[in-house]
C-alpha positions in Angstrom: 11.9 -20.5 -6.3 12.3 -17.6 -8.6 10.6 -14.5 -8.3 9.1 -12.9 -11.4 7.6 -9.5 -12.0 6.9 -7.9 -15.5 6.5 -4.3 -15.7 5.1 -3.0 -19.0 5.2 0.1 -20.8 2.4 2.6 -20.6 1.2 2.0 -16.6 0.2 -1.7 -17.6 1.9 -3.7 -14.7 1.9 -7.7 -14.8 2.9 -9.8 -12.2 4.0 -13.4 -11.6 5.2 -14.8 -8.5 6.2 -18.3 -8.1 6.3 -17.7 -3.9 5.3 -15.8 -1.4 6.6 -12.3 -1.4 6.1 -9.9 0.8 6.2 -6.3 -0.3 8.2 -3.5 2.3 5.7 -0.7 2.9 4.8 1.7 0.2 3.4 4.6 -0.6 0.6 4.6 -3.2 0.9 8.2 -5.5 -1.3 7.1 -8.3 -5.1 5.3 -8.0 -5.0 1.6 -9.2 -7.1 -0.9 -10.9 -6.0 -4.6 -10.4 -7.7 -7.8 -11.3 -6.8 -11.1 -9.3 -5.8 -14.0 -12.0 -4.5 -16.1 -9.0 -3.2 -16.2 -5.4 -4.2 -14.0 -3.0 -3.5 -10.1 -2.4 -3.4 -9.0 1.2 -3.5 -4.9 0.9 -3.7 -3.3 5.0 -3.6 0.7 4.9 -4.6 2.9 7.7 -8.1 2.6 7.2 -8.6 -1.5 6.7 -7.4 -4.5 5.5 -8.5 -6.0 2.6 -7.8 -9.6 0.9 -8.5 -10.3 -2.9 -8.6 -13.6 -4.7 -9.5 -15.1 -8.0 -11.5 -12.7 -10.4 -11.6 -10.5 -7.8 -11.1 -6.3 -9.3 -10.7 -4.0 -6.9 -9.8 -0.1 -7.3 -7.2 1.4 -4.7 -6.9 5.0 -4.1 -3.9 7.3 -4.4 -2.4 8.7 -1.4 -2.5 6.0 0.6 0.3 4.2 2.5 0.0 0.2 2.2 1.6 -3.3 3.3 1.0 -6.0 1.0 1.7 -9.7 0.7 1.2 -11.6 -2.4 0.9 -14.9 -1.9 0.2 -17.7 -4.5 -1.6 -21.1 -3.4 -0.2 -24.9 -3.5 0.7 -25.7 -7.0 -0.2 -22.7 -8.3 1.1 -19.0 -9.2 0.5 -15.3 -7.9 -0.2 -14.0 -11.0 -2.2 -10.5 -11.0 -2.6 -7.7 -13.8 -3.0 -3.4 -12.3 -3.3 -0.5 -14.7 -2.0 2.3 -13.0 -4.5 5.8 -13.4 -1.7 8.5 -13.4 -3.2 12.0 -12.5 -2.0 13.6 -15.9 -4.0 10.7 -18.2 -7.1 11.3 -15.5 -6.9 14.7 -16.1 -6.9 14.8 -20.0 -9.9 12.3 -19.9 -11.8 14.6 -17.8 -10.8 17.5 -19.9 -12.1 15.2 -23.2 -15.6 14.3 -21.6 -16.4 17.7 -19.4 -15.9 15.8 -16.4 -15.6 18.5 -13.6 -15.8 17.5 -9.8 -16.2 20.1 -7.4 -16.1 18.6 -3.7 -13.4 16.1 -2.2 -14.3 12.6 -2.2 -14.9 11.2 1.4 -15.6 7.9 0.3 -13.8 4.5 0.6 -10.3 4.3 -0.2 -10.7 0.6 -1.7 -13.4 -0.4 -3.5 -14.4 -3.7 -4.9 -15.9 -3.7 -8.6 -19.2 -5.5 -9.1 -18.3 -8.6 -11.5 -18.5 -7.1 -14.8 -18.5 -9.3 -18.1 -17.1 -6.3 -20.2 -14.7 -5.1 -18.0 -13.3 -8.4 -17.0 -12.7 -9.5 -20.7 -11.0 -6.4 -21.0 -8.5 -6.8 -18.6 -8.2 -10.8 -19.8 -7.9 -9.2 -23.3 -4.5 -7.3 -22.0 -3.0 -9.9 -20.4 -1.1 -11.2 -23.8 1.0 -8.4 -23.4 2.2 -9.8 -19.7 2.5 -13.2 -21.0 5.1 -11.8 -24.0 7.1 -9.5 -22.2 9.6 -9.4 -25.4 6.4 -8.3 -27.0 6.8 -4.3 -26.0 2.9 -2.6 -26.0 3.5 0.8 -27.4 2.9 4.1 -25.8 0.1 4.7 -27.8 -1.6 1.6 -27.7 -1.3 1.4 -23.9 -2.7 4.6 -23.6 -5.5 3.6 -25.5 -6.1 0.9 -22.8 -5.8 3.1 -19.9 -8.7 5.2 -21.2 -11.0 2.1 -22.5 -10.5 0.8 -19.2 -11.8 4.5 -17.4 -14.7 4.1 -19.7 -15.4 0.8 -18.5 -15.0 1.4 -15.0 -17.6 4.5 -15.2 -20.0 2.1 -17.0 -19.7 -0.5 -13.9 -20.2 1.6 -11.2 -21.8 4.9 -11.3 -20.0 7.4 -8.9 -16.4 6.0 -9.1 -15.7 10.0 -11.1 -15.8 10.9 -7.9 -12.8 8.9 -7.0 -11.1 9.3 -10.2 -11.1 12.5 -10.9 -11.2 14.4 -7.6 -8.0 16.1 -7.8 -8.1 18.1 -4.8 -5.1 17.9 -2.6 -4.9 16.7 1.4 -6.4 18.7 3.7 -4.7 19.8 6.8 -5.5 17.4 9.4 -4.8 16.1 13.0 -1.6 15.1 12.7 -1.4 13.3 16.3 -4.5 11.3 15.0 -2.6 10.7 11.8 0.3 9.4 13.5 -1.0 7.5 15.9 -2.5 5.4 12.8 0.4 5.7 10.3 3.1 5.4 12.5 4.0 1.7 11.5 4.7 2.3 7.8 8.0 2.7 7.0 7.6 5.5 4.1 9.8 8.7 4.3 8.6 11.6 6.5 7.7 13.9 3.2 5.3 11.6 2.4 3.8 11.8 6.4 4.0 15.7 5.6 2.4 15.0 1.9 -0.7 12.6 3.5 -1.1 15.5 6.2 -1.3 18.3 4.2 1.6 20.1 4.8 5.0 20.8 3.6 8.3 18.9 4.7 9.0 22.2 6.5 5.6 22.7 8.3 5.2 19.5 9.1 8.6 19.0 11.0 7.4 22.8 12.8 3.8 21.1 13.6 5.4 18.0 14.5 7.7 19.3 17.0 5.0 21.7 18.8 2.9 18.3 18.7 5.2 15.9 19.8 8.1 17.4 21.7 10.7 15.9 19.7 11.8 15.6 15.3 9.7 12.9 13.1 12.2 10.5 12.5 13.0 10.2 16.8 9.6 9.5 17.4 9.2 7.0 14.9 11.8 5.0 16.2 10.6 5.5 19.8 7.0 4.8 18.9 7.9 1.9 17.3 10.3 0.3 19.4 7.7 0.9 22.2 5.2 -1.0 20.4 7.9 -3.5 19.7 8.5 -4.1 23.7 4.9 -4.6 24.4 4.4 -7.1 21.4 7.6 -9.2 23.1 6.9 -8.9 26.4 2.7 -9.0 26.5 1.9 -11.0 23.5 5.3 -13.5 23.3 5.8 -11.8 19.4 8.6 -13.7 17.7 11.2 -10.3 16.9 11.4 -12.2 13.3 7.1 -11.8 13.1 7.5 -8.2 14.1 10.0 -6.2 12.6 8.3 -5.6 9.4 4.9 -4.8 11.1 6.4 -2.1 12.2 8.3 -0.5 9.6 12.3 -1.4 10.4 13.8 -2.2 6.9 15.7 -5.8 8.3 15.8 -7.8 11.4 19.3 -6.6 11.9 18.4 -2.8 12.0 15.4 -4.0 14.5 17.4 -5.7 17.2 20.4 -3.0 16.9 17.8 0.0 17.6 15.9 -2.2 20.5 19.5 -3.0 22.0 20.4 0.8 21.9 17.3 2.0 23.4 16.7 -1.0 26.4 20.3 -2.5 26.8 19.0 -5.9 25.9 18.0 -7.5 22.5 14.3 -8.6 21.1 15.2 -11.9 21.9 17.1 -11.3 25.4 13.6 -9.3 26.4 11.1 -11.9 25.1 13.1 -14.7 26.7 13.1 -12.5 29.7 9.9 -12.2 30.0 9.5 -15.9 29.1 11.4 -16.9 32.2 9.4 -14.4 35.0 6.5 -16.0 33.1 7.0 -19.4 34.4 9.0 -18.7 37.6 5.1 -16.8 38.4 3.7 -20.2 37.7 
C-alpha cells in the first residue's frame, strides 16, 4: 500500500502512513513536539526507548540520534502531526518574553506532556492544514502557531524553558562511553563529532588516540562484531539485524560480513546452526 507523508510549510509536519514504515536512523537537529492521532510511534535513542499511541504528546530533544518505526494498527492509519522548534524561532521568543537560561539542561531527553485540553485542541485545530495539503499555510500564519504552541507548552508544564531554550552547545565528553552507546546509528561521523563536542577534526585526532584506528573502520568493525555474536549466540535472522545496526541495505551487510569473516550472515548462522545440533 501507498505510503503518504505531507510536509507543510512553516515546521508544521503531517504524516499519514497507510503501512508500516520504518525510518533509517536519523539525527534529530531541532526539538520536536508531536501528537499521536493514530498508530503507534516507536522512538529508541541512546538513552531509552519510548512508544507513543493515541492522544499521546510527547516533546523530543534536539541533538539526539533516533530509530523510529511508525506503525499503523489493523484497519486503520499512522497518522501523527510534529511542529518542529527551530533554534532561531526559540531564540526570538525568548528574546520577546526575557526568557534567559543560564545552566545546561540535564534532564530527560523525551518527555511526555500531561493531557492538556488546550493544548490538545490546539494541535487538533492545525490538523486542517495536513488534511488539505493543496491548502498552503503561510509563513506567517505557521509562525504564529509555532509560537501559540510554545506558549501552550510553558502553560502545561512548568520547567519545559529549560528544555527549550537552553542553547548551550555539547560538552566535551567520554567519547569511548559515547561510542560504546551510539555506535549502532548509522548517522555521519560529523554528527558523532557534533554530539561529542568536538570538531570533525578533533574528533578524528581524539578518536584515533582512543581507539587505535579512523571512525568510520571502527564502525564497521564494531558493528560487524556485534553482528557475529547476534548470528552465532542469539540465532538473529541477518534480515532482523542489519538495520539494528546501522548498514544502509541487506546487501551492503552481507558484502562487509563476507569481506571481514570469508563467509556470509547466512553461511555463519547456518554454521552455527549445524555445530548446534551435531552438540545435541
Amino acid at each position: 500500500m501507498k505510503t503518504v507523508e505531507y510536509i507543510e510549510t512553516g515546521n508544521l509536519v503531517f504524516s499519514v502512513h497507510t503501512e508500516k514504515k520504518r525510518e533509517k536512523d536519523g539525527f534529530l537537529a531541532d526539538t520536536i513536539l508531536t501528537f499521536q492521532l493514530s498508530g503507534q510511534l516507536f522512538l529508541e535513542t541512546a538513552s531509552e526507548k519510548i512508544v507513543t499511541c493515541a492522544d499521546d504528546i510527547v516533546l523530543i530533544r534536539k541533538n539526539q540520534m533516533v530509530k523510529v518505526v511508525k506503525s499503523p494498527f489493523e484497519g486503520d492509519n499512522y497518522k501523527t502531526v510534529t511542529i518542529v522548534f527551530k533554534e532561531e524561532v526559540l531564540r526570538n521568543f525568548a528574546l520577546k518574553h526575557s526568557i534567559e537560561i543560564n545552566q545546561k539542561y540535564r534532564g530527560k531527553l523525551n518527555v511526555f506532556i500531561p493531557q492538556n485540553d488546550l493544548l490538545k485542541g490546539f494541535l487538533t485545530s492545525i490538523l486542517p492544514y495536513g488534511d488539505k495539503p493543496q491548502t498552503l499555510i503561510t509563513i506567517t500564519l505557521a509562525q504564529l502557531k509555532v509560537e501559540e504552541a510554545i506558549e501552550l507548552l510553558l502553560q502545561a508544564m512548568p520547567g519545559l524553558e529549560y528544555i527549550l531554550f537552553d542553547f548551550s552547545e555539547p560538552y566535551k565528553m567520554d567519547l569511548e562511553k559515547f561510542m560504546l552507546l551510539n555506535y549502532r546509528f548509522n548517522v555521519p561521523v560529523e554528527r558523532f563529532a557534533q554530539l561529542t563536542g568536538r570538531s570533525l577534526a578533533g574528533f578524528k585526532r581524539d578518536f584515533q588516540t582512543t581507539f587505535g584506528i579512523p571512525p568510520r573502520k571502527w564502525l564497521q568493525h564494531k558493528r560487524l562484531s556485534e553482528a557475529h555474536y547476534l548470528l552465532e549466540s542469539h540465532h538473529k535472522k541477518p534480515s532482523d539485524i542489519y538495520l539494528e545496526l546501522g548498514f544502509e541495505s541487506l546487501s551492503h551487510f552481507t558484502n562487509a560480513f563476507k569481506v571481514r569473516y570469508g563467509m556470509t550472515p547466512t553461511q555463519i548462522k547456518m554454521t552455527t546452526k549445524t555445530a548446534a545440533v551435531n552438540r545435541s
